[in-house]
Backbone as CSV, one residue per row, in Angstrom:
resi,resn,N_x,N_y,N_z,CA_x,CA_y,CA_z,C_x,C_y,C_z
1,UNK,19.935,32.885,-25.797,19.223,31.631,-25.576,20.140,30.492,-26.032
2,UNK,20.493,29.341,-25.304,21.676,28.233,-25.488,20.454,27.706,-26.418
3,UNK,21.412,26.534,-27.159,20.695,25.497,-28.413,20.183,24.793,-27.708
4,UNK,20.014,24.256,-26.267,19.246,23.256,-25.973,17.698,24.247,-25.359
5,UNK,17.876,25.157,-25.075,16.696,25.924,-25.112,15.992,26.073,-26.081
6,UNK,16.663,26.221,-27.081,15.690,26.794,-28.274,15.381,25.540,-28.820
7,UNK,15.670,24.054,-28.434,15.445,23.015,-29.041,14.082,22.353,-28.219
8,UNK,14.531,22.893,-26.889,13.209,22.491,-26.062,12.155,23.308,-26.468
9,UNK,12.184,24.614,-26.428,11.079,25.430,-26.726,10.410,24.605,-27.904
10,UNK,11.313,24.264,-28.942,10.306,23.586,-30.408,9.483,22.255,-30.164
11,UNK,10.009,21.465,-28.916,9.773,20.548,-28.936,8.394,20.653,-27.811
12,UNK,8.199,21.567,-27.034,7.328,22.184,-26.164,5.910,22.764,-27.137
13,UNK,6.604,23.322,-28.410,5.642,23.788,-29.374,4.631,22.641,-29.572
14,UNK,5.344,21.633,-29.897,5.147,20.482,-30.597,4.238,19.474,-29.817
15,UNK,4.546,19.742,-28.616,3.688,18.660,-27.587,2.608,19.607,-27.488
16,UNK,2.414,20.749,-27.501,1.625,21.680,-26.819,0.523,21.311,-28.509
17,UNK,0.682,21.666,-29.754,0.042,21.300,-30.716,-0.364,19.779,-30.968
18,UNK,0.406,18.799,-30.652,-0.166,17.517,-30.027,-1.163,17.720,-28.592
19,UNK,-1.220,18.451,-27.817,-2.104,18.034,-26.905,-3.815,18.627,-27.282
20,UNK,-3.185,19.751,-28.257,-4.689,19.877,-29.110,-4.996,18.788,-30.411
21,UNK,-4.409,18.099,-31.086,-5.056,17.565,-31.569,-5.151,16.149,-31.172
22,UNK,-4.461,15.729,-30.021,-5.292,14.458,-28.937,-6.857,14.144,-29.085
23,UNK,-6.957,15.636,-28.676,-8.558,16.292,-28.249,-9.515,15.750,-30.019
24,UNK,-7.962,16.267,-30.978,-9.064,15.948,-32.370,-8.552,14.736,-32.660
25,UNK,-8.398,13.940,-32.602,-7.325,12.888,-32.576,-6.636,12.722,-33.778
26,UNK,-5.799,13.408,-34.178,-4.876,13.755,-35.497,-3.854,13.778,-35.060
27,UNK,-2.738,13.383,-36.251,-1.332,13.254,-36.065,-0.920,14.442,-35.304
28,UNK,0.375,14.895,-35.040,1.348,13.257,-34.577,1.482,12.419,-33.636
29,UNK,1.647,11.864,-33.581,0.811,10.541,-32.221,2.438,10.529,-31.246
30,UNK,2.011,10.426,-29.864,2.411,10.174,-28.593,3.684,9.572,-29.006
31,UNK,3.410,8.510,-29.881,5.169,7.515,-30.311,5.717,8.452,-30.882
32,UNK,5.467,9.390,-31.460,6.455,10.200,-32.707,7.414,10.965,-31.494
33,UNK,6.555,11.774,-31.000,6.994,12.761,-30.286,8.164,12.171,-29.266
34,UNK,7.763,11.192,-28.632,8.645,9.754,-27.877,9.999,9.908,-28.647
35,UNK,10.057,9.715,-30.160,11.210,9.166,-30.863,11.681,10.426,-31.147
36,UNK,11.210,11.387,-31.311,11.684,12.591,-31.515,12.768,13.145,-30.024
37,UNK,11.930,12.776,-29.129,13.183,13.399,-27.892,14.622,12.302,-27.768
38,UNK,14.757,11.716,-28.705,16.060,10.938,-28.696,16.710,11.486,-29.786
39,UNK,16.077,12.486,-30.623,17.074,13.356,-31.294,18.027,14.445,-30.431
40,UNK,17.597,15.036,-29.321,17.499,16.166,-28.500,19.429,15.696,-28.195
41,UNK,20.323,16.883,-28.860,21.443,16.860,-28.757,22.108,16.513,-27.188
42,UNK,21.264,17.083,-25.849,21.723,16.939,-24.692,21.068,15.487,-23.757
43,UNK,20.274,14.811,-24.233,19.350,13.329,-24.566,20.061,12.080,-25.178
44,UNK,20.752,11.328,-24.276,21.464,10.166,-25.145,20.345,8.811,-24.583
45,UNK,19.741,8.244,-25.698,18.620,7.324,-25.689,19.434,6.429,-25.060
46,UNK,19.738,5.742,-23.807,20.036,4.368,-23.520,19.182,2.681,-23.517
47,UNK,18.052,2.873,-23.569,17.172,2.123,-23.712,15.610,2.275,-24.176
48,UNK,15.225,1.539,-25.115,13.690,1.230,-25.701,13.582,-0.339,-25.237
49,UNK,12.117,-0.150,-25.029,11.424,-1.440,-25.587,10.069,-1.353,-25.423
50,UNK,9.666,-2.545,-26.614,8.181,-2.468,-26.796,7.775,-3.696,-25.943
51,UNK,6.828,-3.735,-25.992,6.384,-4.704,-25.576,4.457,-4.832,-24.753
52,UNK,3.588,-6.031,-25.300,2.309,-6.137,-24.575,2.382,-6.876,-23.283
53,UNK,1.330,-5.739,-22.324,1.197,-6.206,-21.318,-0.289,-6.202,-21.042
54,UNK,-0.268,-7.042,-19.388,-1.634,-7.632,-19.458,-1.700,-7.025,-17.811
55,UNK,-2.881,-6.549,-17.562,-2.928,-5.836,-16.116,-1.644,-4.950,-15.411
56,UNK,-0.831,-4.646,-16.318,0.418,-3.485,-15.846,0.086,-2.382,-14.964
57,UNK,0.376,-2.461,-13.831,0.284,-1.347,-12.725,1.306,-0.219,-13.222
58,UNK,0.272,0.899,-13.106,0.640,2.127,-12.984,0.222,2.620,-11.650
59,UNK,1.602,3.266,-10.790,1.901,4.320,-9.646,0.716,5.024,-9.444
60,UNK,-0.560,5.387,-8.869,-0.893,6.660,-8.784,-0.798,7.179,-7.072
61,UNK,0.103,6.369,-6.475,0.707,7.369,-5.424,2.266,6.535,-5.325
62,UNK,2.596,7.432,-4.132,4.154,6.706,-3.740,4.100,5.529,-3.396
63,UNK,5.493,4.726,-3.734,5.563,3.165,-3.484,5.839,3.717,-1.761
64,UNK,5.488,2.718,-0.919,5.752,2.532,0.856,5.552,0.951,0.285
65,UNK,6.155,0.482,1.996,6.315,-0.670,2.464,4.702,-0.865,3.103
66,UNK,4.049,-1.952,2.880,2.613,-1.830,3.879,2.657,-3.421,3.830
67,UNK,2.880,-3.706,5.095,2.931,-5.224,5.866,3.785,-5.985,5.049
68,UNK,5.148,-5.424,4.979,6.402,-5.863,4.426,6.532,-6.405,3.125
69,UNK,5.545,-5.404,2.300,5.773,-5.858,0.732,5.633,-4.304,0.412
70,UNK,6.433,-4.031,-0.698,6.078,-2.544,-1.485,5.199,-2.583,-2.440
71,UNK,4.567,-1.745,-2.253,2.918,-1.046,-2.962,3.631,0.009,-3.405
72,UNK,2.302,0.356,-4.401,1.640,2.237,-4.313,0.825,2.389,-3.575
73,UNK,0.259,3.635,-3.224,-0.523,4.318,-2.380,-1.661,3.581,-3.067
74,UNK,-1.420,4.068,-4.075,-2.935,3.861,-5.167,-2.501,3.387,-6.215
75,UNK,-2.983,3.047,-7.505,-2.660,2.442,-8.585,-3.678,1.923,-9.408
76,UNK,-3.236,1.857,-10.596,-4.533,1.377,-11.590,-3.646,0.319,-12.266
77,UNK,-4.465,-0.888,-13.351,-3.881,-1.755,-13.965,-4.374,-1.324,-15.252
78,UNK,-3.437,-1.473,-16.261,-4.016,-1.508,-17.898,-3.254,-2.490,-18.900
79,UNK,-3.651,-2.843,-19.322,-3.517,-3.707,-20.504,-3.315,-3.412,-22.205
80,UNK,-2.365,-3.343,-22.481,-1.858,-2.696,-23.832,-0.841,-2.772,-23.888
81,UNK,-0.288,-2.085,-25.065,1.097,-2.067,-25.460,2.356,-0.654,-24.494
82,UNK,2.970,-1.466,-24.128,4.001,-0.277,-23.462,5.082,0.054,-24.513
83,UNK,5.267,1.342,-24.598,6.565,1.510,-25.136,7.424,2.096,-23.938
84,UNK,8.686,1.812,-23.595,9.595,2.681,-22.458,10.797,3.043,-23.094
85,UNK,11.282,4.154,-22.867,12.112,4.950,-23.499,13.086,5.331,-21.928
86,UNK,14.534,5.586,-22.206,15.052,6.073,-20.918,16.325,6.828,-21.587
87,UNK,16.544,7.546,-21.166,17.399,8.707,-21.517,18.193,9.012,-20.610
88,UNK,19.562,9.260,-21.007,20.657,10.030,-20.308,20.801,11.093,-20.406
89,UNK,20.866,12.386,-19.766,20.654,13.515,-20.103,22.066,13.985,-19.624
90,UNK,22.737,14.950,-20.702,24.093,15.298,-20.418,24.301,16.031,-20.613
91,UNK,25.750,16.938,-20.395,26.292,18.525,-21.151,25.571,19.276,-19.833
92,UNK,25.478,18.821,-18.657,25.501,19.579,-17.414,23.676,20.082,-16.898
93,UNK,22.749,19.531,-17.584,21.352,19.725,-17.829,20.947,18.501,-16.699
94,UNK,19.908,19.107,-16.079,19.897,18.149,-14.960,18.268,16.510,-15.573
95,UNK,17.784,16.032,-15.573,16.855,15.300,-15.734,15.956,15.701,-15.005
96,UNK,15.420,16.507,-14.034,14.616,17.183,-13.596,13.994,18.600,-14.495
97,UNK,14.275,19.290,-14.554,14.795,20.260,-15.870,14.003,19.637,-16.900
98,UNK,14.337,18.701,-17.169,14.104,18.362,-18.800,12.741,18.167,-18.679
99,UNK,12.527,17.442,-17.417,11.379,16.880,-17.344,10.364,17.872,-17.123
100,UNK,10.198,18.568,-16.049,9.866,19.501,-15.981,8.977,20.540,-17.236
101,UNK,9.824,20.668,-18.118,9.923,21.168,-19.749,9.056,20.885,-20.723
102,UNK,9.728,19.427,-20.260,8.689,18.454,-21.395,7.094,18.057,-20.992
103,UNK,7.094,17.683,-19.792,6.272,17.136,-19.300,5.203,17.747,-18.733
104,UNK,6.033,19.087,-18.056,4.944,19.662,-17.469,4.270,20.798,-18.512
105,UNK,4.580,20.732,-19.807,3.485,21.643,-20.366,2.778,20.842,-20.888
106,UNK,2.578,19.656,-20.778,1.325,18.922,-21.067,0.366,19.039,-19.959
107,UNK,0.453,18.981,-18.630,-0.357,19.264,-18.164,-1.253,20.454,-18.309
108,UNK,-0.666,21.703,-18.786,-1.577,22.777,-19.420,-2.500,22.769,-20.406
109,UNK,-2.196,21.508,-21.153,-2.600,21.540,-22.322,-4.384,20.757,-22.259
110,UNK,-5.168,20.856,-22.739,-6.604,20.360,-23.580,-6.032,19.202,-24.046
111,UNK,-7.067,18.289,-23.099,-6.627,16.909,-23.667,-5.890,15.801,-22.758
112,UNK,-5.096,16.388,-21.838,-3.861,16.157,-20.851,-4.839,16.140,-19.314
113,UNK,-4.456,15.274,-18.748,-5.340,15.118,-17.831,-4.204,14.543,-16.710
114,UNK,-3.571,15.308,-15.377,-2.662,15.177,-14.807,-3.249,14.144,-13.690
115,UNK,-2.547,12.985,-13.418,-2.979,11.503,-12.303,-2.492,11.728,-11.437
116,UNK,-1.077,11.724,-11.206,-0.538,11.932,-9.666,0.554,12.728,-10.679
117,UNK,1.344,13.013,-9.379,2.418,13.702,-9.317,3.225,13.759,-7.766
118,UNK,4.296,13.725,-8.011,5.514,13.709,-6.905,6.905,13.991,-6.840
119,UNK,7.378,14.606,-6.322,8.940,15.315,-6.147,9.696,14.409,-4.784
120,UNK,10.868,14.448,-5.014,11.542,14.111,-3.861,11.276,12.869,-3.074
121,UNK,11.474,13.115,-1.787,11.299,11.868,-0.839,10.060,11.439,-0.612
122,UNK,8.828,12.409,-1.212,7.297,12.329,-1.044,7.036,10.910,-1.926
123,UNK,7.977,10.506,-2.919,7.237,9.450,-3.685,7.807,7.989,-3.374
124,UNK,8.478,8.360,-2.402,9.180,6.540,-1.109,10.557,6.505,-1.709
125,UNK,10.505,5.507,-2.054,12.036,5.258,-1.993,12.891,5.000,-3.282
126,UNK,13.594,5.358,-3.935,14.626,5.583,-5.412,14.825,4.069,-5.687
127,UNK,15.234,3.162,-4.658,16.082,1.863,-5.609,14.242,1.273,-5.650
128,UNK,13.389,1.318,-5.153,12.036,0.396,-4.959,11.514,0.912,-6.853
129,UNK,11.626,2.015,-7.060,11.309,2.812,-8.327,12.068,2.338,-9.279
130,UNK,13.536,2.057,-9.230,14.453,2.177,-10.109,14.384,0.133,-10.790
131,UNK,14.566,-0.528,-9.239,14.279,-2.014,-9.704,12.748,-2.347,-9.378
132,UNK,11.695,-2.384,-8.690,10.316,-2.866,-8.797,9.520,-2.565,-9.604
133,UNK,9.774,-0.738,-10.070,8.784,-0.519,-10.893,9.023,-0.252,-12.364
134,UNK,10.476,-0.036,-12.652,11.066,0.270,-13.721,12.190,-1.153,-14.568
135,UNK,12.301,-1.543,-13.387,13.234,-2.956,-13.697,14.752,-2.194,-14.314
136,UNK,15.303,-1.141,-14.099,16.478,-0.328,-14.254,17.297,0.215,-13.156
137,UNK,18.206,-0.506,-12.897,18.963,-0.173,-11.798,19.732,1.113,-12.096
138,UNK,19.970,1.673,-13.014,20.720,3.118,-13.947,19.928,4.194,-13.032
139,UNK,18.343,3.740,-12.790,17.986,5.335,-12.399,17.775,5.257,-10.758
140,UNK,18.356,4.770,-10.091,18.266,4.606,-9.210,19.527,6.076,-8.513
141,UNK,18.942,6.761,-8.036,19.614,7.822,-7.187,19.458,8.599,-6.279
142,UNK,19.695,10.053,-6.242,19.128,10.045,-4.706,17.525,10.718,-4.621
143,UNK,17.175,10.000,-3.779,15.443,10.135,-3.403,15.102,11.844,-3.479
144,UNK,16.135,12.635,-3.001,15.574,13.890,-2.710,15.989,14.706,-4.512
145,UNK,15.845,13.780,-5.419,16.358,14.682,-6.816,15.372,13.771,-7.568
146,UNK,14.311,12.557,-7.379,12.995,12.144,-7.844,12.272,12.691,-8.414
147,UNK,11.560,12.777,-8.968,10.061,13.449,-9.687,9.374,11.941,-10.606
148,UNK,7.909,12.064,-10.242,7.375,11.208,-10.925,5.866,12.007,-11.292
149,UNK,5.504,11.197,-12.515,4.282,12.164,-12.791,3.232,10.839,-13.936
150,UNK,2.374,11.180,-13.807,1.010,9.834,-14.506,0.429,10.956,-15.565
151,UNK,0.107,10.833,-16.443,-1.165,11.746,-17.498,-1.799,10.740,-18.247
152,UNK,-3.092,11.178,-18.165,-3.777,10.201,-19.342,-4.400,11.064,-20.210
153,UNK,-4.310,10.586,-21.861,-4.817,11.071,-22.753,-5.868,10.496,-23.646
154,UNK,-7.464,11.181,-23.535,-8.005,10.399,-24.119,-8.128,10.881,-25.639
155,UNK,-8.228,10.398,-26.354,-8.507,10.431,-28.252,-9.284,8.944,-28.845
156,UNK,-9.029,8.612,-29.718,-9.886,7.746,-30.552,-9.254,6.535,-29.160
157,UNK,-8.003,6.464,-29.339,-7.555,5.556,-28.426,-7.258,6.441,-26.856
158,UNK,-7.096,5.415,-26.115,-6.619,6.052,-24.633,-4.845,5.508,-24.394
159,UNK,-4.349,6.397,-23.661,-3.271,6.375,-23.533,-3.038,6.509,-21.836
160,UNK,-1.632,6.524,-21.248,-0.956,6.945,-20.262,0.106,6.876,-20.617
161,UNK,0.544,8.485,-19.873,2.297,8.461,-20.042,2.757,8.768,-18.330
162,UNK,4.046,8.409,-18.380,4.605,8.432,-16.764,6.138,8.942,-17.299
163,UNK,6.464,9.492,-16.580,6.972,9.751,-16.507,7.975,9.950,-15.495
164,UNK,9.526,9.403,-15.182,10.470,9.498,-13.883,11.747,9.841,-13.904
165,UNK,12.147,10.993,-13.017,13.359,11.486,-13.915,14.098,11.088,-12.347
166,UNK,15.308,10.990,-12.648,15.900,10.880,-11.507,18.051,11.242,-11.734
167,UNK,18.503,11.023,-10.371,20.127,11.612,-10.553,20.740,11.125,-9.925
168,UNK,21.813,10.112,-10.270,23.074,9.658,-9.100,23.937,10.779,-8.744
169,UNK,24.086,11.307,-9.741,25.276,12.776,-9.591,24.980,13.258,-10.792
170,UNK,26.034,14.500,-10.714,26.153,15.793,-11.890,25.974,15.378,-13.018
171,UNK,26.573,14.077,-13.554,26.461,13.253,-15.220,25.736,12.745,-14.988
172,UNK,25.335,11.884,-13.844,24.462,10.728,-14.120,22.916,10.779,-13.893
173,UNK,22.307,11.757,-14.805,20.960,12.030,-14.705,20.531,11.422,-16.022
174,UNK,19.074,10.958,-15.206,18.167,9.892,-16.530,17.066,10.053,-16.356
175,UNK,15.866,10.316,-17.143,14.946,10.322,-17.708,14.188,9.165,-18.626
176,UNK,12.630,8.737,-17.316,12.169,7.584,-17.901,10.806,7.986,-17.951
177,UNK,10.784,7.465,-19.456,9.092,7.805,-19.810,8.670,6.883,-20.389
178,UNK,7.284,5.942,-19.743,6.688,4.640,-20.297,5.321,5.702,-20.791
179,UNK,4.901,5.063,-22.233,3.901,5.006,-22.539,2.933,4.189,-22.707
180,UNK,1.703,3.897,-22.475,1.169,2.835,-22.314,-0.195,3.068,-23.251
181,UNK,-0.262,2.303,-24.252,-1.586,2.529,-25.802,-2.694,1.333,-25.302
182,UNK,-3.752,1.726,-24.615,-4.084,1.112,-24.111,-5.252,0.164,-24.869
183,UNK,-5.147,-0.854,-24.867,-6.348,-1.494,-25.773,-7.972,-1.691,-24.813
184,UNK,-8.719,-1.414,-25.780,-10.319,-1.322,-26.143,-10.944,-2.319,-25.157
């Protein structure tokens, strides 16, 4: 088993015991776990920021063009604090992969409640994602190596996480995950 396996597996532990106590709403909270995958030896953090927002659209289908402006299919607005985190993922590990890993065993989990989801060319178009919805031209790559995914978690507070991994080439894979703490 390579070290970045056995580092994911712990960190898989870890979300998977966070998605049960969501349900009880006990530590460790959504941010920890966030700051924790910028330890992840094959994970180089390129960008944070915090910041409150006021009616912030979240994706819940693919961006298209509809009467020459880009949408989502569907979408919800929330209001709260975003944290966004974006990651370079390196040492030959693709950002799909990771994501995959991380992300998708929350959907198994009590507590985790999966919104949309999308692979590839199904979710429109890479640069519309990379500058309209992310404001990061870095993850902009090719459409058919995409994945995007929505979860909401309810506990004392409500949450959404999104998640978008994407790849220009062999190095240049990145991983973007906004969290959104949604206020009352």
């Amino acid at each position: 088993m390579s070290k970045f396996s056995h580092i994911l597996i712990s960190v898989i532990v870890t979300l998977m015991s966070f998605a049960g106590s969501v349900a009880n709403a006990a530590e460790p909270t959504l941010e920890m776990l966030l700051e924790q995958l910028s330890e992840y030896p094959h994970a180089k953090q390129v960008a944070f920021s915090e910041q409150q927002v006021v009616d912030h659209e979240v994706g819940l289908g693919a961006i298209q063009k509809m009467r020459g402006e880009w949408r989502f299919k569907d979408s919800e607005r929330l209001t709260g604090t975003l944290l966004s985190y974006t990651w370079q993922i390196v040492d030959g590990f693709t950002s799909a992969a990771v994501m995959d890993e991380l992300l998708g065993s929350l959907a198994k989990e009590e507590g985790a409640i999966a919104l949309f989801e999308c692979k590839g060319r199904a979710c429109g178009k890479g640069v519309q994602w990379a500058n309209r919805v992310f404001g990061e031209r870095l993850l902009y790559g090719r459409e058919d190596l995409q994945q995007y995914r929505v979860y909401a978690f309810q506990a004392e507070r409500a949450y959404r996480l999104v998640g978008y991994s994407a790849a220009r080439t062999a190095d240049r894979q990145y991983l973007r995950v906004d969290l959104i703490r949604i206020d009352d």
